[in-house]
Structures are given as C-alpha cells and as structure tokens.
N, C-alpha and C positions, 0 to 999 in steps of 0.2 A: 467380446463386449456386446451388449444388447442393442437396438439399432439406437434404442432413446437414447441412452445415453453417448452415443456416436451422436446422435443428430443435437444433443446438449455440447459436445465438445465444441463440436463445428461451432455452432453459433457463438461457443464462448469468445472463440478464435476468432473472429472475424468483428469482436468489441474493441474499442479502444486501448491502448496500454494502460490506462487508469481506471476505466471500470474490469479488465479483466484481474487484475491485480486485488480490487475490492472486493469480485467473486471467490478470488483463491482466498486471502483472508477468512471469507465467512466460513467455505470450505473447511477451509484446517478447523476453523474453533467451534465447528462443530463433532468435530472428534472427541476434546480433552477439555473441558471447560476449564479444570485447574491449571493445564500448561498456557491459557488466555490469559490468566490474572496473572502468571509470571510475565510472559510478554507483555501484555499493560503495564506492568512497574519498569520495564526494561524502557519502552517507550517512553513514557514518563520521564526516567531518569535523563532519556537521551532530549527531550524536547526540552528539557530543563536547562542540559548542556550548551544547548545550542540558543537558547534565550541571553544566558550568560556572556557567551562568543560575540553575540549581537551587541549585548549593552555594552559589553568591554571594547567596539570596534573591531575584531578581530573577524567580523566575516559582514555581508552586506547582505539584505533581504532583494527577493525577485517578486515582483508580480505573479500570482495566482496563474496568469494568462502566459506570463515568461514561463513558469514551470510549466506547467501544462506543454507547451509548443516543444521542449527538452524531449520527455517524455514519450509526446508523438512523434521524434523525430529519429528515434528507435526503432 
C-alpha cells in the first residue's frame, strides 16, 4: 500500500465511529452509482418500517445525543 493512503487509513481510524462509518458509505458509492440507488430504496423502505413501529407503539425513539453516546461506546 502507498504510504498516503497508509497515512489516509490511519487518520480514518482514529474518527469517531459515526464519521468513519460516513467515510466508508462515501467510499463504497463511489464504486457502483447504480448499486446506491438500490441501497437508497432499501434504506427507504427500512426507515419507512421503522416510522410505522414508532406510530403503532411498538418501539420508542432515543435522542440524537442517546445514539450517538451507543455508538461511541463501541
């Protein structure tokens, strides 16, 4: 591996679990643009799902700041 992209890794590594997680996303879609738009419809569907879960009672929402702290605690 080239040292830059060694010294890109490192630094990715040492981001939070939520932004590195945001860099791998960009990462991937920029490989496949059309395998994006199935995973966007996929996401979609799922954040659809889970709207539903919410309105029917069946799951309870967290604070932004509750996730987040889950996440970092990885």
């Amino acid at each position: 591996m080239a040292p830059l992209a060694q010294n890109m890794i490192n630094d990715a590594l040492s981001l939070p679990p939520v932004d590195r997680a945001s860099l791998i996303e960009e990462l991937l879609a920029s490989f496949d643009r059309q395998a994006r738009s199935a995973i966007d419809a996929v996401w979609a569907n799922e954040a659809e799902r889970r709207i539903d879960a919410f309105d029917a009672g069946e799951t309870e929402a967290i604070t932004l700041e509750e996730s987040r702290e889950r996440i970092n605690r990885r």
